[in-house]
C-alpha positions, 0 to 999 in steps of 0.5 A: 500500500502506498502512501505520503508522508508530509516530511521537511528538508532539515539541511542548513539552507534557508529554503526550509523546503516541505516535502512529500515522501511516497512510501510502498510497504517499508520503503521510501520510492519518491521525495518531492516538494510541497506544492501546497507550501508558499516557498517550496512551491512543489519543487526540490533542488537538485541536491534533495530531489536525489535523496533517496540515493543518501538514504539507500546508499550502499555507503552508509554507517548502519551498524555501531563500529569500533576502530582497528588499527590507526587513526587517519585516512586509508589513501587518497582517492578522487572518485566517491566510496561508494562502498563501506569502510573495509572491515580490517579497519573497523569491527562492528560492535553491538549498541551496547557495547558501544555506549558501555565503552564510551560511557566508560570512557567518559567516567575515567576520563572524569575521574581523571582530568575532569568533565571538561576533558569532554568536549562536544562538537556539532553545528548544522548537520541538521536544523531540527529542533530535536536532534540538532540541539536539545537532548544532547545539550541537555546531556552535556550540560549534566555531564558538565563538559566543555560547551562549544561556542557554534559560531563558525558559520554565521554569528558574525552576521547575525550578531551585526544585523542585531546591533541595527535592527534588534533581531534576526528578522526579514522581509518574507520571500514571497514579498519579493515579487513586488520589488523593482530594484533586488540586489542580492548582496554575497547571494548566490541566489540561483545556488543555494537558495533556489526558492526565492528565485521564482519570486525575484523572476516574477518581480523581473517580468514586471519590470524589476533590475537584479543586481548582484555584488559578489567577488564572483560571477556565480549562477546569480551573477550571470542571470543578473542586469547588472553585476558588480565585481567586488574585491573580497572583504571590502563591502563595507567601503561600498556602502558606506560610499553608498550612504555618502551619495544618499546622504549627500545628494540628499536622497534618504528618506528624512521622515523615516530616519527622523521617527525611527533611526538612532544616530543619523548625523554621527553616520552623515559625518562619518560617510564624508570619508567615504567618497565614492573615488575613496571607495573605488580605490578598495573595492574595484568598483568605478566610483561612477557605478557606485554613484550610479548603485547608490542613485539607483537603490535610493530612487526606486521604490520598492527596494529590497535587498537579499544580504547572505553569509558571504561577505560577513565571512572575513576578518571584518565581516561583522561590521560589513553586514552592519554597514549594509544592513543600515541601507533600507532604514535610511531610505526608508524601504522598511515602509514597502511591500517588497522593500527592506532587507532579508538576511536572516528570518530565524529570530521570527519562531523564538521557540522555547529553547531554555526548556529543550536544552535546560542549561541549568543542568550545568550548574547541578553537575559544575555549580559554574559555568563550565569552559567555553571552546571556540568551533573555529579553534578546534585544531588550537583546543586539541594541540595546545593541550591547555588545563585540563586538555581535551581528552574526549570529542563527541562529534555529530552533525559535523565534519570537522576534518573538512569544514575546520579551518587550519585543516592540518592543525585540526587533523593533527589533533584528531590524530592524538592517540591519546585523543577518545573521540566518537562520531555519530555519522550517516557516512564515512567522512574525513572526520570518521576516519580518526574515530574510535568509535563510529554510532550509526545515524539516521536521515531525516526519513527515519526520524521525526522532529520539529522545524523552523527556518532562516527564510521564511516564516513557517514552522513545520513538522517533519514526520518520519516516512520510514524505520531506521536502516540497519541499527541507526539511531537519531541523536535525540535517542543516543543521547538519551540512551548515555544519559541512562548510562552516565546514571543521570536520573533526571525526569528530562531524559525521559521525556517523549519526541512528542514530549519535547515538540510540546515544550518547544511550542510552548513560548511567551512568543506571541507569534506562537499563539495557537499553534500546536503539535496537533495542528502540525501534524495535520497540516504540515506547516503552519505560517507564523502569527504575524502581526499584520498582513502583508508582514512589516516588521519595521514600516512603523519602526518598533525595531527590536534594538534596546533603543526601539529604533534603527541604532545607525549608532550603537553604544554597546559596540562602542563598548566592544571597542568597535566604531559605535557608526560604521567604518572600513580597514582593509583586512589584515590578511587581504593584497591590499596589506600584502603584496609580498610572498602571498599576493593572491586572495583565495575564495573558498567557495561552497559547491552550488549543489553540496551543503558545506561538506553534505552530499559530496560524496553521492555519486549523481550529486557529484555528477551535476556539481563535477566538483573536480579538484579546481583552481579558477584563476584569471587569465591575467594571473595564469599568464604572469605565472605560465600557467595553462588551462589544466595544468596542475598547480600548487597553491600555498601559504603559510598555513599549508598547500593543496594541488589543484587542477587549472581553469582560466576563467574570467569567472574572477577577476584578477588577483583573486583565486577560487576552489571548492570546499570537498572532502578531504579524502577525496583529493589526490593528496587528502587535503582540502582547501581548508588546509590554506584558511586560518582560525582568526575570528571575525570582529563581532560574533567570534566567526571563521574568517573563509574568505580573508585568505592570500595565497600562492599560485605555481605550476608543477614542473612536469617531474612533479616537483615545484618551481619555488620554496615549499610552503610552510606548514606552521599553524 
């Protein structure tokens, strides 16, 4: 008998995408989108719509294992396993074995050194309320374990649109079919949040321009009107001359800024050093088009624009999403349908976290706060061995060893033999392969769960299509079964999926009203109960700041030591600081058709992405170094080195390099680009600083051996 199971895409995209799983028997045979949801509109990407090879993959973890042998990767390969582990370096263990040992581990490692030996380490491996963070945080706040500070994505931006408008609000996608002027700000729209686009193509058939700023020209950039090619990690300069030209032509909107924005004649001094001539110096863009940019945003009604993660993905990335984010509250596009701005939609559901992670268990098991270690710096945390050293590592709903920046740092810890660590994964990764024990997990077919989302305004219930494969377990289950192990008697250990979904839907957040697990599990989304139809979240001000308005000046970032305004320096690690050894800016970009690190080991999404191991380089900085389409090139810093294969593009511009994040182990020589980016934290936020990377380009001589020095691998 066939039926459907309303399901949601939990995976670290802005989409949210509801979907419908067809189910024969015990088997899952077809996934597609909702047609009835506003934003999925019945269609998936390309990614998800093959999810079934993910959950069927002959390569999946099923069963628990425990390591033989050392730690590290078996060989280099460049083709996808699409087979499991080999048995002489894993023996399948039973579930009880597996939590006995680590159970086990944890209580000498306790006993010894401390709980805050113990270190978890997850992020974005699934957005569900339930498995991504609520037991496990319940489990290591009682074991007193170090806490990790889940920073390396997106803190930077979010923390920086916050000192501006208060929260992590939006102007809702399906408004941007009104819009007549969309700038998609380090969006690539077309790539990573493919459901908008319908909208943005809708309010370009009656008339709308698009355009695009981006280092690169990507899928977005090469259907935009208009595309601004901007150095990597100067936006704030491009705005900031933005704001000289509307304030100094006198092109913002006074009556808004004087009702509802905080510090407009401290940012209307500090613009004056921002000419546009000043601008076009840093950013590469012709003081002419940013007058022009500048013009054209402010004078058209019905502005919008879609700002990402990107560009807060440098040394000074904080305060380059603040600048941009001050734009529609001094034009005043707050005040249109298809106006304002979009970065983050999240701070909308406000569910009841406190009682899902109940941080207060961390006080029964320490009577302190216990130890906070940065996600960026993990390759720091298990070298430098500070008291007490990290002696055990959880890791779920991550990959470290691909997506940590200083790669080589981070393997090299993980490589301790000293080091106990487990891995709860779908897959083996480049994070398994240093395991001691890997726990099988399940896809979100075989589990149920809760979820919001950062692009839109729907809450969803996911239910589960199918029975776990094999012995997979979802994390809400295998840390409820440690908590058992560990003695932890407290009532909260036991409670219910069902349970825990109640608790979460119980909040003080109006927006909440009414909303139950019983209405979702009808209907399967459940748009949130916003104030006012179409959704405004500032025509009217009410920022969500302290201040209650747009705060163009901010006392708490004058309190950081940050400039309270706004303001542009270079980043220390950009050309424009170094024009020495390492003279070339690196972009490493995420694949269009991966998530980070998920899916880049599925044989047909590798297909339609082709993510061979690449270096797009620009014609200009082939030639002065003799390089040719498909010649094999080293690129090389300080940090460490990775051999890539040459494609000429005009695709960058000159001075500026572009890779793909990939599996490390599925390189010719088992790095990945992460082994060139650094561990320094952004200004706000304590973020990775991705995209602040200079580097060097040289050809390999036929003999394979290098023209130049060898890098040094020193952290």
């Amino acid at each position: 008998m066939k039926r459907v199971v309303h399901a949601a895409c939990p995976h670290d995209c802005p989409d949210g995408c509801a979907v419908l799983i067809s189910v024969e028997g015990d088997k899952a045979v077809k996934i597609q989108g909702d047609p009835a949801h506003p934003v999925t509109k019945g269609f998936l990407c390309a990614k998800v719509a093959k999810y079934l090879d993910r959950v069927y993959s002959p390569a999946r973890v099923l069963h628990p294992l425990r390591r033989l042998g050392p730690k590290g990767p078996l060989a280099c390969r460049n083709s996808p396993p699409e087979e499991p582990a080999p048995s002489h370096r894993w023996k399948p263990i039973t579930w009880d074995e597996a939590l006995e040992e680590i159970s086990s581990r944890f209580r000498q490692i306790v006993q010894q050194f401390g709980s805050e030996a113990i270190l978890p380490y997850s992020y974005g491996g699934t957005l569900g309320v339930l498995n991504g963070a609520a037991m496990d945080r319940r489990f290591f706040y009682r074991l007193g374990a170090s806490q990790l500070e889940r920073t390396i994505c997106s803190e930077a931006g979010e923390t920086a649109l916050k000192s501006v408008i208060g929260e992590k609000l939006g102007t809702e996608p399906e408004q941007f079919r009104f819009a007549r002027y969309i700038i998609a700000w380090g969006a690539n729209i077309h790539g990573n949040n493919i459901h908008l686009w319908p909208f943005i193509e809708e309010a370009r058939r009656a008339g709308a321009k698009l355009v695009v700023i981006d280092p690169y020209r990507t899928r977005t950039a090469a259907c935009a009107d208009w595309h601004l090619p901007i150095h990597p990690g100067t936006d704030a300069a491009l705005a900031l001359a933005m704001m000289h030209v509307i304030i100094g032509q006198g092109l913002y909107d006074a009556d808004y800024v004087s009702q509802y924005t905080l510090g407009f004649d401290q940012l209307a001094e500090k613009v004056k050093e921002f000419p546009p001539e000043c601008a076009a110096q840093w950013t590469g863009i012709s003081a002419s088009d940013i007058r022009k940019l500048a013009q054209e945003y402010a004078t058209t009604r019905l502005a919008v624009i879609r700002l990402n993660y990107g560009l807060q993905r440098s040394e000074r990335g904080g305060m380059s999403t603040r600048t941009v984010s001050m734009l529609p509250a001094l034009t005043g596009s707050w005040r249109d349908i298809g106006g304002g701005l979009q970065l983050s939609t999240s701070g909308a559901f406000q569910l009841n976290k406190e009682a899902l992670q109940l941080p207060e268990l961390m006080y029964k098991a320490l009577g302190r706060p216990a130890r906070v270690v940065n996600m960026v710096e993990l390759g720091k945390a298990l070298t430098m061995l500070e008291a007490p050293p990290i002696q055990a590592l959880f890791v779920y709903n991550s990959n470290p060893a691909a997506v940590c920046p200083n790669h080589n740092l981070v393997v090299r810890g993980l490589a301790r033999h000293d080091l106990f660590t487990v891995v709860h994964e779908q897959f083996f990764t480049d994070t398994t392969d240093y395991a001691d024990i890997v726990l099988p997990a399940t896809t979100f077919f075989e589990h149920k769960d809760l979820l919001a989302a950062y692009g839109h305004y729907y809450l969803q219930i996911s239910e589960q299509a199918i029975q776990p494969l094999g012995e997979c377990r979802p994390n809400l289950e295998v840390f409820r079964a440690l908590a058992h192990r560990m003695g932890f008697e407290e009532a909260c250990f036991d409670e219910s999926v069902d349970q825990m979904i109640d608790l979460a839907l119980a909040s003080r957040n109006p927006w909440l009203d009414g909303i139950n697990r019983e209405e979702l599990e009808r209907v399967g989304h459940v748009r949130l109960k916003l104030p006012g139809e179409p959704f405004l979240p500032f025509a009217e001000g009410k920022f969500w700041s302290q201040s209650g308005r747009a705060e163009l000046y901010s006392d708490q970032l004058k309190a950081q030591g940050l400039d309270p305004v706004a303001d542009f320096q270079p980043p220390e690690e950009s050309r424009h600081h170094h024009m020495g050894d390492y003279p070339l800016e690196m972009l490493a970009r995420k694949a269009d058709n991966f998530l980070n690190s998920t899916f880049a080991n599925i044989p047909t999404v590798q297909r339609i992405e082709q993510p061979s191991p690449i270096l797009e380089i620009n014609a200009e900085d082939a030639r002065s170094r003799g390089i040719a389409e498909g010649d094999r090139v080293r690129v090389f810093n300080r940090r460490g080195e990775i051999s890539l294969r040459a494609r000429v593009v005009e695709r960058v511009p000159p001075g500026v390099v572009s890779a793909q994040l990939n599996w490390a182990k599925l390189s010719e020589d088992g790095k990945n680009i992460n082994v060139l980016t650094s561990e320094k934290l952004t200004d706000m936020g304590n973020s990775a600083t991705f995209y602040s990377v200079l580097v060097e380009v040289e050809r390999f001589r036929d003999n394979n051996q290098v023209t130049n020095k060898p890098a040094q691998t020193a952290s």
